[in-house]
C-alpha positions, -999 to +999 in steps of 0.1 A: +171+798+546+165+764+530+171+755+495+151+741+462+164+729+432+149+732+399+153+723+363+147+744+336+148+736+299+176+753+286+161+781+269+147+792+304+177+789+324+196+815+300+165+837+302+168+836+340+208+839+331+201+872+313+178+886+334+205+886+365+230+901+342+205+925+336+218+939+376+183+938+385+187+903+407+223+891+424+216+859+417+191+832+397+178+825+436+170+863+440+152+865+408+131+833+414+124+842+448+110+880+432+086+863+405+073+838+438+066+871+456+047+890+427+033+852+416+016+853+456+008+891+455-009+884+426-031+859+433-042+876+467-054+903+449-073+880+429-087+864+460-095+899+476-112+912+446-130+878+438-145+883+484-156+913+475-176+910+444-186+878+459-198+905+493-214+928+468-236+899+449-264+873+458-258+858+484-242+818+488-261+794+504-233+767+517-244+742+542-221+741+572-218+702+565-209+704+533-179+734+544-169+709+573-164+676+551-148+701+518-135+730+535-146+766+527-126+773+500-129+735+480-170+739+488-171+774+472-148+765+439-176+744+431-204+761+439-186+787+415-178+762+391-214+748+386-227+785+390-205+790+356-217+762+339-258+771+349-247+800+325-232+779+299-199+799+307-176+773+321-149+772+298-149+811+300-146+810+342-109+819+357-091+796+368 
């Protein structure tokens, strides 16, 4: 396993502090490594419900040029994005 090294303001380091003591985590690393889990969970979740509602709607019309010089995902953040706008909803859409 390789390492990282972080800084935390202090007020977060004796959170992290207090949440080992807890016994839940061995150590700060254990902890940290348990929130970058749940953090990656998370967001695939997101991603897997955001396909299929995306599946279940209108369909996306992406040229295969514009995916090749963007990449899939880039391509369809901003079709989302100007989608959200067209509906005056921007500042409401997830980031």
């Amino acid at each position: 396993m390789t390492s990282l090294n972080i800084s935390l303001p202090e007020a977060l380091k004796n959170y992290v502090e207090g949440q080992v003591a807890s016994g839940d985590w061995g150590t700060p690393s254990e902890y940290v490594r348990e929130l970058i889990r749940q953090d990656k969970e998370r967001r695939l979740g997101n991603l897997e419900q955001d396909l299929l509602a995306a599946a279940r709607g209108p369909k996306i019309d992406l040229p295969i040029a514009e995916i090749r010089r963007k990449g899939l995902i880039p391509a369809l953040r901003e079709r989302s994005r100007r989608r959200w706008k067209s509906f005056g909803l921007y500042s409401a859409m997830p980031q």
